[in-house]
N, C-alpha and C positions, 0 to 999 in steps of 0.2 A: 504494500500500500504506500502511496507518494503520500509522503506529510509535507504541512503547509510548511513554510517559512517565512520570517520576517520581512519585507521586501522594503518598508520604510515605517521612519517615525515623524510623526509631528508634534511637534511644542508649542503650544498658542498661549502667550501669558495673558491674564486677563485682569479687568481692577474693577472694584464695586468699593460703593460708598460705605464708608465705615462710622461709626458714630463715637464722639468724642469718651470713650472708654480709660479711666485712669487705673494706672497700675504703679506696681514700688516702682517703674525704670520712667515713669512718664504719661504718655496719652497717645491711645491709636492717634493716628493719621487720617484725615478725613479719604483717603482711600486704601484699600486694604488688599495686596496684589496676590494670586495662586495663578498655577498654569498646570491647563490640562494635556497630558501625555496622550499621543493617538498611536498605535501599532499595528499598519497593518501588514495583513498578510499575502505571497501570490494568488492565495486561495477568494481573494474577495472577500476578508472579515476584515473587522475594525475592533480592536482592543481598548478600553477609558480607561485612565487612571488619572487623580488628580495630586499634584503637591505646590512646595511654595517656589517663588516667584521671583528674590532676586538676584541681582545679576550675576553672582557668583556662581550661584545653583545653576542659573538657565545656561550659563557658561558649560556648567559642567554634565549639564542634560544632553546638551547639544553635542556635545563631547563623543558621548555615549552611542547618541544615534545615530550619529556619523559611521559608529564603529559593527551597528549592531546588525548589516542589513546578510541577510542569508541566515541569521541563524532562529533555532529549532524553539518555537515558543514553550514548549515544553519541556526544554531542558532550561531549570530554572539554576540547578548546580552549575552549569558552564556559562550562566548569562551572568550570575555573580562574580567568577572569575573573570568574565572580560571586562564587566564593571572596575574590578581591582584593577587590572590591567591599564585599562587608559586612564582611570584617576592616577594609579602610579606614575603614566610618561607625563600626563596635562599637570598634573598639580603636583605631584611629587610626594602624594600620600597626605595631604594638607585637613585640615579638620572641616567644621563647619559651624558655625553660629546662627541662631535664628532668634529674632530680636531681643535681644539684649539678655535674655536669660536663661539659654537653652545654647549650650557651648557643649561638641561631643570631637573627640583629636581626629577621627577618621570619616570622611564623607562615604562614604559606602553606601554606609546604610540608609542613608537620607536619600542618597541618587539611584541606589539600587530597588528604595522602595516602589517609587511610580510604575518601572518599566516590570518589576512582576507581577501586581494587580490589574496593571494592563493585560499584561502573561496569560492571568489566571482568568481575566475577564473572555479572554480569546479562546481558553479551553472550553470553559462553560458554553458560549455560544457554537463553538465546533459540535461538543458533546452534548446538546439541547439539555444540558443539567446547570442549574443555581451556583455561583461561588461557593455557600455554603455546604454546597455537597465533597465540593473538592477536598475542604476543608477537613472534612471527616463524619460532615450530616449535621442537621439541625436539633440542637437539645431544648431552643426555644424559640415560638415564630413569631415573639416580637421582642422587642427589645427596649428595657428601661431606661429615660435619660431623666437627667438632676438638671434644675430651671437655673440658668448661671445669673447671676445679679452682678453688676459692676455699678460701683459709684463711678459717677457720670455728672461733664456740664449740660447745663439746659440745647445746647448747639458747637457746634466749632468757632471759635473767632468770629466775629465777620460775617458769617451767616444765621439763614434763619434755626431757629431754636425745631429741633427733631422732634419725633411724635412721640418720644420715651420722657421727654423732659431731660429736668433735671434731678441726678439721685446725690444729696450730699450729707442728709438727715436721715436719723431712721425711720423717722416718718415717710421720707421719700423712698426711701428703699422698699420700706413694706408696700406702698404701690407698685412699687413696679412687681415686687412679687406678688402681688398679688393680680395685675396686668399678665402673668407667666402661669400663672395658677389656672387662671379662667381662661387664655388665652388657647393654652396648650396642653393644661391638664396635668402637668408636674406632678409627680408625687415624694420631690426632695428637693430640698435650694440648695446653690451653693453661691458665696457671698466670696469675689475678690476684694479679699484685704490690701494691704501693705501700703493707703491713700492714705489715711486720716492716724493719727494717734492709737493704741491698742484700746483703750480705754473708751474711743469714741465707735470699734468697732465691732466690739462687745456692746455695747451697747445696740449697735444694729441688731446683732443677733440675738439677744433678749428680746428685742421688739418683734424679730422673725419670729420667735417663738412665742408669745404671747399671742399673736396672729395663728400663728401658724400652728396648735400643740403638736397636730399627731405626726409634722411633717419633718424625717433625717434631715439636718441641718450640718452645713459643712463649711467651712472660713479654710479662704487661702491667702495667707498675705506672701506669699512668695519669698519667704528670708527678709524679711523688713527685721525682723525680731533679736533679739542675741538670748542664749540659751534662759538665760534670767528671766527674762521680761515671760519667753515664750511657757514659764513653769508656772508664771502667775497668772496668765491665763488659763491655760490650760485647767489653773484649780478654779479657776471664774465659769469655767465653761460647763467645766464634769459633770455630766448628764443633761446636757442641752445639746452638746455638738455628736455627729456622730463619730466625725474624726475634722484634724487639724490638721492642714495641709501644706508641708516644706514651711513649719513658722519661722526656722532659723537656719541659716543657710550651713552646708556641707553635711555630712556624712558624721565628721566629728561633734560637731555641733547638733544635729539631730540625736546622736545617741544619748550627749549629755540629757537630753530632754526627755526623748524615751526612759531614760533612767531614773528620773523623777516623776513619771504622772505612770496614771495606770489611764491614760485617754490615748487613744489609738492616733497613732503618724502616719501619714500619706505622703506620698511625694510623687511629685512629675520632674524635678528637678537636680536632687542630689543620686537618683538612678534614672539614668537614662540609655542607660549603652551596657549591655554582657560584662564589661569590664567593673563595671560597680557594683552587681550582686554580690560577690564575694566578701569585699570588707563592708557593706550594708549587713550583710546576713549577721559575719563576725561579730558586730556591733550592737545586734539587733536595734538597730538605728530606727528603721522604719517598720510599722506591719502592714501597709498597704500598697502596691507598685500602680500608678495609673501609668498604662500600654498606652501607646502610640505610635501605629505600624509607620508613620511617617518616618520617624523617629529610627525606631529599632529594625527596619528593615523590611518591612513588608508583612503579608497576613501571615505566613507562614512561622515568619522568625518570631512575631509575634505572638501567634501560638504555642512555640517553645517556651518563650517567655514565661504564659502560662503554666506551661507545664511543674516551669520551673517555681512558681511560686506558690504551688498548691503541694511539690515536695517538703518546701519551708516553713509549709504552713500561716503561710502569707494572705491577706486580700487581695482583690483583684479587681479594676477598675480600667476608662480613656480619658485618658486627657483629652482636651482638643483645645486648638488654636480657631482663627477665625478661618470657614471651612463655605463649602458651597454642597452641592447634593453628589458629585461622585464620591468625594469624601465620604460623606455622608452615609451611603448604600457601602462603600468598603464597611466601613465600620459596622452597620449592622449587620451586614452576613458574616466577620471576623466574630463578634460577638454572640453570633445566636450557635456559633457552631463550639464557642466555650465554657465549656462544663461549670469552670471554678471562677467564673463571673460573679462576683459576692456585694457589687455595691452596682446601682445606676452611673451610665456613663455619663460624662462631659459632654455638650455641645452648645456652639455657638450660632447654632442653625435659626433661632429667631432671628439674631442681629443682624442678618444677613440683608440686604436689601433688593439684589436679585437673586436670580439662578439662573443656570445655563441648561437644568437635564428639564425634559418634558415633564409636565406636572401629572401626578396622579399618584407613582410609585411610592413616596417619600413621605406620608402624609404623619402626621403626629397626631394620637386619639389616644388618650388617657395619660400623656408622659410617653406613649411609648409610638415607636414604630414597626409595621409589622416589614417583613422580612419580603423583599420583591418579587415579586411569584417569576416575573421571566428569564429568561436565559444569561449567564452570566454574571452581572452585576445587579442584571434587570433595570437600568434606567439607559434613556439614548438622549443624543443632544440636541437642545435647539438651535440648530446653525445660526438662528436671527440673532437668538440671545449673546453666543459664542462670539458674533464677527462683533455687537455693540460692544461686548466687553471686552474685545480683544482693542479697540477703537479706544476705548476708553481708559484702556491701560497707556496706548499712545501718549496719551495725551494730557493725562492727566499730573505728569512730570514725578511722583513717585516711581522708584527704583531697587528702594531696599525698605525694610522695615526700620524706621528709627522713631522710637516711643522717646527718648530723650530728647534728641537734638529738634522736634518736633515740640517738647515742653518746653526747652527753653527757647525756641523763637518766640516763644507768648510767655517767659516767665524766667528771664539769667540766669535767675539765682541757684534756680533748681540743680540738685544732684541726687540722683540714684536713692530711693530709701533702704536699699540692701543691708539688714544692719544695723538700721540707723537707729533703730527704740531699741 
């Protein structure tokens, strides 16, 4: 039997409006850039996958599909080595950073992610079977997400004031969760910290909970904290949160914390890459790892991931970044096919302001989404939406993500709250 093979790739970066989101390193950008990976094959399929967008990354995507045309979409072992390969001649093994607080030494994994969900999207539509199944089958056909709340200006500089408002109080906060409640039907928040005082952000989540009783409640201030500070909440919080997420930055400094509370640690930050399990475990630093196939390599490695933290007796959660609907569908067939999924995932699929997949597959009803019934990824593109936002990326003079250097063009003074309570 003739198997297909790679014949080309397309990288289209794209930009959609993003809404003035504060975090410890600064404030989105009023555009927020991903680019979607296309693979196809002699055979007349098309592969989706989606990652981010600047110029480093698209530098070294491009790289790749220069490199990658003849080969066997189902050999995902030999598409990682030539991955390794031309990052080794192009970069010279060089790392990657994505905005300002997600720093991992080797790009691999980051560049190698897009091009196997594409992979795997192309086997599913070959073999008329779901992502999910490749994966090893479906353990649930939908999938739970946590309503993400950011304190937030009423608008960006300059312009008009967005439909969310402004969240700077907890009064404001608890609208908008409760805007995410009703909206989308959540059945957990989580509140980015690391904007206002520890003191004023506890206090949010007191007010989430007084709102909110029966609803898991979860604060991430991203290492604003030092292990001190983060002990004293933690005994402020115990039995309101369900866990506390990267309060204080590193691996050392998480443990210190772990060490003192008996309230559960998460992190998307101080593990991010194979290479951190080891002294995380040693440490018992954290008990919860949020995945991020972006991140760690794809659904697969991802999966391992998993594996790996239901040996250690670990949680198991997604990050997410600001994402659009291929994303979006990775993630729920990555997550319906794993077993030791113990908390609702991350997403930033409200804030989103367009989309590029056709509407129907993706939809959120109770907090959750159910799992794409079509082939492969089961979502396809809207060329109209795709060529606007790919226009839109033009033009819109964003390039990279910089939540700082974005703060202080509206504010000097500013630095980094990494640390800083």
């Amino acid at each position: 039997m003739t198997r297909s093979r790679i014949s080309r790739v397309e990288v289209t970066p794209v930009a959609f409006r993003d809404p003035p989101l504060l975090n410890v390193v600064g404030v989105h950008q009023p555009w927020a850039l991903r680019a979607i990976v296309e693979i196809h094959t002699d055979s007349g399929l098309t592969g989706l996958a989606e990652t981010y967008a600047d110029e480093t990354h698209l530098a070294r995507l491009a790289a790749v599909a220069a490199a990658v045309g003849g080969h066997d979409p189902y050999d995902l072992h030999g598409l990682r080595r030539l991955v390794t390969d031309v990052l080794g001649r192009e970069t010279g093994g060089a790392g990657a950073s994505f905005g300002g607080m997600l720093d991992v030494t080797s790009a691999v994994d980051t560049v190698f992610s897009p091009f196997e969900v594409a992979c795997l999207d192309l086997q599913g539509r070959e073999s008329g079977r779901p992502v999910v199944d490749l994966l090893g089958g479906m353990v649930r056909d939908r999938v739970p997400f946590s309503g993400y709340l950011f304190y937030k200006w009423a608008g960006h500089p300059g312009e008009e004031f967005d439909e969310w408002g402004e969240a700077l109080t907890p009064d404001q906060v608890v609208a908008q969760a409760r805007r995410m409640v009703d909206g989308w039907g959540f059945g957990s928040l989580k509140l980015k910290g690391g904007v206002l005082p520890p003191e004023d952000e506890c206090a949010a989540i007191e007010a989430l909970r007084a709102e909110f009783p029966d609803l898991p409640l979860r604060l991430d201030p991203n290492g604003a904290w030092s292990p001190e500070t983060s002990l004293k909440v933690a005994e402020r919080l115990a039995g309101v949160v369900e866990y506390l997420e990267d309060p204080t930055p590193g691996i050392e400094g998480m443990a210190r914390v772990s060490a003192g509370t008996e309230l559960t640690l998460a992190t998307n930050m101080c593990v991010i890459a194979f290479e951190h399990l080891p002294p995380a475990v040693a440490a018992n630093a954290v008990q919860v790892v949020l995945s991020d196939h972006h991140l760690w390599g794809g659904l697969r490695r991802t999966a391992l991931l998993a594996g790996i933290t239901e040996t250690f007796g670990m949680g198991l959660s997604m990050h997410s970044n600001s994402h659009l609907g291929v994303s979006l569908a990775a993630m729920v067939h990555l997550a319906a096919a794993t077993p030791n999924l113990t908390y609702a995932c991350d997403t930033h699929y409200p804030w989103k302001t367009q989309d590029l997949v056709r509407p129907g597959s993706l939809d959120f009803v109770d907090g959750s989404v159910a799992v794409p019934t079509g082939v492969g990824l089961g979502v396809e593109l809207d060329r109209d939406a795709l060529a606007l936002m790919h226009e839109q990326y033009l033009t819109c003079g964003v390039r990279r993500r910089e939540d700082t250097v974005y703060m202080q063009s509206i504010d000097r003074s500013f630095t980094p709250n990494t640390g800083r309570w």
